[in-house]
C-alpha positions in Angstrom: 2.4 21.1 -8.1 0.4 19.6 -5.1 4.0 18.7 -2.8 5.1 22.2 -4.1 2.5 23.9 -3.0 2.2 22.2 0.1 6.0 22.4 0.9 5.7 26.4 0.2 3.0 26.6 2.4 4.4 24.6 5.9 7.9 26.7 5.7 7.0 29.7 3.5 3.2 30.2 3.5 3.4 34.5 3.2 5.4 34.7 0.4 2.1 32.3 -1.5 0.1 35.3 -3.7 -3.2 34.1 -1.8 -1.5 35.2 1.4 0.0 38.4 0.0 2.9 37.0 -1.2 4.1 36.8 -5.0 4.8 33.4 -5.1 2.0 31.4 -7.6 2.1 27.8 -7.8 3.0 26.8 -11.5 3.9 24.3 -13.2 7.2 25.7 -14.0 7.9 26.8 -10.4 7.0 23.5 -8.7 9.7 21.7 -10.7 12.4 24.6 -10.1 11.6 24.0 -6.5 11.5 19.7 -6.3 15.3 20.2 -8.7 16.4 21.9 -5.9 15.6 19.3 -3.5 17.3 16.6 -5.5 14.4 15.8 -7.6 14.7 14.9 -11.8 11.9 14.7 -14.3 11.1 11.5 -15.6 8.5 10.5 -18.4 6.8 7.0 -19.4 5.7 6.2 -22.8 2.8 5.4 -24.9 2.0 4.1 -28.1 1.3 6.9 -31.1 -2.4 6.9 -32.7 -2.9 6.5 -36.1 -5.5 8.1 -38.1 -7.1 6.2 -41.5 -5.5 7.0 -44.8 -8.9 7.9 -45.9 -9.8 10.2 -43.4 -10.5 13.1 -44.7 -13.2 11.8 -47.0 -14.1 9.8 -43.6 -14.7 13.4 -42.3 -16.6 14.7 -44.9 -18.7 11.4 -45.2 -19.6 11.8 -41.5 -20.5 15.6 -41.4 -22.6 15.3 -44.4 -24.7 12.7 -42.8 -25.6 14.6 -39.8 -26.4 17.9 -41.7 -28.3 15.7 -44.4 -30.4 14.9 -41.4 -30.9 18.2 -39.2 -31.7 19.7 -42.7 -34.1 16.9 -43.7 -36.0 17.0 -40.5 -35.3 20.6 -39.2 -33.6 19.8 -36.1 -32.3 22.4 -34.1 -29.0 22.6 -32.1 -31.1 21.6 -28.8 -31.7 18.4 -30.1 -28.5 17.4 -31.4 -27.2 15.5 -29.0 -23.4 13.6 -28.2 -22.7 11.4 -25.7 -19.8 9.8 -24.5 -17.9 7.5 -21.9 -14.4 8.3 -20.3 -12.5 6.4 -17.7 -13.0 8.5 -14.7 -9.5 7.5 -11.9 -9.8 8.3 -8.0 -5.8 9.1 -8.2 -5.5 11.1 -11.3 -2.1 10.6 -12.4 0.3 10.9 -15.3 3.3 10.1 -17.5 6.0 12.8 -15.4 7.3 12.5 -11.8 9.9 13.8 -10.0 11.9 11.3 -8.6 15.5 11.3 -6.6 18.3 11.9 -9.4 20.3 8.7 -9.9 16.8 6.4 -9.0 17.0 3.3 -11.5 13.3 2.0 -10.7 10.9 4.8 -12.0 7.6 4.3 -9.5 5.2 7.0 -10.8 2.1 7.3 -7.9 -1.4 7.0 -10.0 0.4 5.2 -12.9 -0.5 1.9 -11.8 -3.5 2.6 -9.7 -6.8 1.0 -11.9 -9.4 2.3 -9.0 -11.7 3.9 -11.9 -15.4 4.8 -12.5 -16.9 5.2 -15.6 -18.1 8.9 -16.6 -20.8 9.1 -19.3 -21.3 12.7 -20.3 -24.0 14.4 -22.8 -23.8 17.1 -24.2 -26.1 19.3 -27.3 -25.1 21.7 -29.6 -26.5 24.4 -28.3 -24.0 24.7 -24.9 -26.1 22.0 -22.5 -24.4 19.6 -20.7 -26.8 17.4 -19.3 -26.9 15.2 -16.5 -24.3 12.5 -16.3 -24.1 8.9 -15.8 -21.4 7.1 -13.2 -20.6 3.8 -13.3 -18.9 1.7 -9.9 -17.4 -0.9 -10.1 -19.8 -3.8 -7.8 -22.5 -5.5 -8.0 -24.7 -4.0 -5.5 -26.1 -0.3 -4.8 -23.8 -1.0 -1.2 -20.4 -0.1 -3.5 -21.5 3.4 -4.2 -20.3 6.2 -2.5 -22.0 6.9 0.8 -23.2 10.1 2.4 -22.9 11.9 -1.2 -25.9 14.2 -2.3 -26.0 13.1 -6.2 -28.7 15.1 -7.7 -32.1 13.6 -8.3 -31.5 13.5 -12.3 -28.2 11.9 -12.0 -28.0 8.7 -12.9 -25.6 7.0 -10.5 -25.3 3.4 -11.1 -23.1 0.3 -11.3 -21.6 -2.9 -12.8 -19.5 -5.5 -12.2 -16.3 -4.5 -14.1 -17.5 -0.2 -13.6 -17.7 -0.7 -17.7 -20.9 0.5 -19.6 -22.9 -2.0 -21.3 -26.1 -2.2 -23.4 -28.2 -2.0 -19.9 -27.0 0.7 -18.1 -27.1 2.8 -22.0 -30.8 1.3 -21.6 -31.0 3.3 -18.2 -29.3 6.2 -19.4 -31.2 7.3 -22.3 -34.4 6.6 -20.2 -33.4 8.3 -17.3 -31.3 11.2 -18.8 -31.7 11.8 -23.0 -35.1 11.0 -23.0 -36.5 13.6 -20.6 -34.4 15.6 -21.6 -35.5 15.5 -25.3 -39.3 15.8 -24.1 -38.7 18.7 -22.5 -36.9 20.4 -25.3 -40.1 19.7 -27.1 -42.5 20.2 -24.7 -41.2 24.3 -25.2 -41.6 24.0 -28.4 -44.8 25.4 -30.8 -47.4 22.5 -30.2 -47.9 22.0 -34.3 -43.8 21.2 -33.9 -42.9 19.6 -30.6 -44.4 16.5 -31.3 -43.5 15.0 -34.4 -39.3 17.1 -33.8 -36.9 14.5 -34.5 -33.5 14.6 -32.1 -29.6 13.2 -33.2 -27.4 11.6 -30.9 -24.2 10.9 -32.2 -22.1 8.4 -30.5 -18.9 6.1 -31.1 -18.8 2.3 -32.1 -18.4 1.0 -28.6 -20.2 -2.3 -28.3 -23.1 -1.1 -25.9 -23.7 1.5 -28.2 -24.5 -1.3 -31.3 -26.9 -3.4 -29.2 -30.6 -3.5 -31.2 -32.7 -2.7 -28.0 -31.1 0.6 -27.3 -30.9 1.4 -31.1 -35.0 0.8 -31.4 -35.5 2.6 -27.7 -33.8 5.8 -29.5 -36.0 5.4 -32.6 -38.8 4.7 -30.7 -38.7 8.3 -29.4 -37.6 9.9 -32.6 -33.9 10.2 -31.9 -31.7 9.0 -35.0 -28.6 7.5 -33.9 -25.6 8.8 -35.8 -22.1 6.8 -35.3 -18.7 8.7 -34.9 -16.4 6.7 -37.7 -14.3 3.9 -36.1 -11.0 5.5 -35.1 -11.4 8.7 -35.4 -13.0 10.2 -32.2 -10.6 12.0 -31.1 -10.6 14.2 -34.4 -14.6 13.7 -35.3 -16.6 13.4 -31.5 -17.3 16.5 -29.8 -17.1 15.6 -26.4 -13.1 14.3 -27.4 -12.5 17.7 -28.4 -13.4 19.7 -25.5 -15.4 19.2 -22.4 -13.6 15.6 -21.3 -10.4 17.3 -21.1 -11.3 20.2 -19.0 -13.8 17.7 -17.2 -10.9 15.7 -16.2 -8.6 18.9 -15.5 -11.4 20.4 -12.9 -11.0 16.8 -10.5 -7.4 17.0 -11.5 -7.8 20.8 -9.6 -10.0 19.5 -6.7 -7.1 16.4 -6.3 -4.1 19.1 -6.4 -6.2 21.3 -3.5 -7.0 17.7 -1.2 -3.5 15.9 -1.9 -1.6 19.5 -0.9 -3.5 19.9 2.0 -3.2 16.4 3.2 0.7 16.7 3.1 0.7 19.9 4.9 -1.4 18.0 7.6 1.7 14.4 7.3 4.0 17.4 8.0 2.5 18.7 10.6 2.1 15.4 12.5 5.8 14.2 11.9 6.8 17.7 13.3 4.8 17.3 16.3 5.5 13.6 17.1 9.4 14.1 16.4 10.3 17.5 15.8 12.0 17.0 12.6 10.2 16.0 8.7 11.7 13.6 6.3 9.4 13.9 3.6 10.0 10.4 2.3 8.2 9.3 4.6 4.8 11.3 4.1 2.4 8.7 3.2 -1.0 10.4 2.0 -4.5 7.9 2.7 -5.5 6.7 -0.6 -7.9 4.3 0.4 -11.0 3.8 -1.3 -13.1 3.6 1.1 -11.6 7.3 1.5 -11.4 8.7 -1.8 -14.8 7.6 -3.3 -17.4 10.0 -1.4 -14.6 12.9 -2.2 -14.0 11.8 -5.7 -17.8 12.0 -6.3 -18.3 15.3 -4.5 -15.5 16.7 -7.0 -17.3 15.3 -9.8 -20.3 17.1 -8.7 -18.8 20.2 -8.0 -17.3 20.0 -11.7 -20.2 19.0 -13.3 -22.0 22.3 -11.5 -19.0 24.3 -13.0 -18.7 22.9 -16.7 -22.5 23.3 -17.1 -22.3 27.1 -17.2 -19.1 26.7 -20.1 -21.5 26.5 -22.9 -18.5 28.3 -25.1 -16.5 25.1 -24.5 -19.1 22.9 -25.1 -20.3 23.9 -28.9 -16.1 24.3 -29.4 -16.5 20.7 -29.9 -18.9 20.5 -32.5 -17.2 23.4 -34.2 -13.6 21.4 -34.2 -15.4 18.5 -35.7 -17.0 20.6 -38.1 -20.4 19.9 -37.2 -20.8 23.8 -35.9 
């Protein structure tokens, strides 16, 4: 959609609907237009999930527990809390491409690319999304991204392999689910707000198990709750809506960047030569490039999925917890 919409724009940019056109950039349209050109769809493959046998009572099992407690200890949706890690790429890519019809070697651009962060969201049933945690790969403060204005209650880290482990969870629920909680009860009736229990439920990822970050949570009334092994794609909330769109908002900001930066390799070939072979546009995917963009995108999407408080609680209401 990107080369589409770029190659619409260089030769054709009036008949675009932002320029008055009727011409919109879908998905649809942007294959139409690379067939044309010579251009076939191609698709890898992945393996097929599996869910348990038992799942369904897995299910019920899992959303009895967390009611059993809210009721138990009056908890309200503010304070029920999930939290979750996705791999986060600089070159958001996929299984399709167009390729040149007849090609025998399939090279699909972001396939193979592993440059990554790790993106540890929160959110609560009631619609908040709280601040997030990122994770660079290094071992230094000197590999994150420069000249980027993270705000103050981000926490914006990093580890050797950009993976979360029972440390930085240690720094995140200090730094992010604790004040958050406190504050929840801080606007709460006094004869309440102290002794108000909170939930976070999270998968069985290793740095979740570790017994320091278990007894951190309990030490400030939060009762962990694990997602069922397997299952967290059916059963954690975050799975079922907000990391999608999340992803789909820096896919956005990468379609806008990646278009514009082949309009500009078009422009320089016609200027240097007079004539454009787009085979030979090659867009600068550096990192040293893309990681202070990639992290304003993220902050720009954060900004925008905070206010989609209908998308958040359709999470817990797909795993039944709403």
């Amino acid at each position: 959609m990107a080369a589409a919409e770029a190659i619409v724009t260089k030769f054709a940019r009036h008949r675009l609907e932002r320029y008055g056109g009727h011409i919109t950039i879908t998905n649809t349209f942007a294959k139409s237009l690379l067939r044309r050109m010579g251009f076939v769809k191609r698709k890898g493959t992945k393996a097929v999930k599996h869910l348990p046998n038992d799942f369904d009572d897995i299910r019920q099992e899992y959303i009895s527990k967390i009611n059993n407690v809210r009721e138990k200890h009056n908890i309200p949706d503010t304070l029920i809390i999930n939290w979750d890690q996705t791999g986060c790429q600089l070159v958001p890519g996929g299984d399709w491409t167009m390729e040149k019809e007849g090609t025998q070697q399939i090279s699909i651009s972001g396939l193979d690319d592993k440059r990554q962060i790790t993106l540890l969201l929160a959110v609560s049933m009631s619609g908040d999304l709280l601040p997030p945690q990122l994770i660079y790969p290094g071992k230094t403060d000197r590999c994150l991204p420069k000249g980027v204005d993270f705000p103050s209650t981000w926490d914006v880290t990093c580890t050797e392999t950009h993976w979360s482990n029972e440390d930085t969870m240690m720094q995140f629920v200090n730094k992010v689910i604790v004040p958050y909680v406190d504050e929840i009860r801080d606007s709460m009736p006094l004869n309440n707000s102290t002794t108000r229990k909170a939930i976070a439920i999270f998968d069985v990822f290793k740095a979740h198990r570790g017994e320091r970050l278990l007894n951190l949570l309990k030490d400030n009334d939060i009762v962990p709750l694990f997602v069922p092994a397997a299952c967290t794609d059916r059963l954690q909330p975050l799975d079922l809506s907000v990391n999608r769109e999340y992803k789909e908002q820096l896919k956005s900001h990468f379609h806008d960047w990646y278009s514009a930066e082949v309009i500009h390799q078009i422009n320089e070939q016609e200027d240097s030569t007079g004539e454009i072979a787009p085979d030979n546009v090659v867009v600068n995917m550096r990192t040293s490039v893309l990681k202070p963009i990639h992290a304003n995108w993220i902050v720009s999407s954060h900004n925008k999925m905070s206010t989609r408080k209908d998308l958040i609680q359709l999470g817990f209401r797909k795993a039944g917890l709403l």
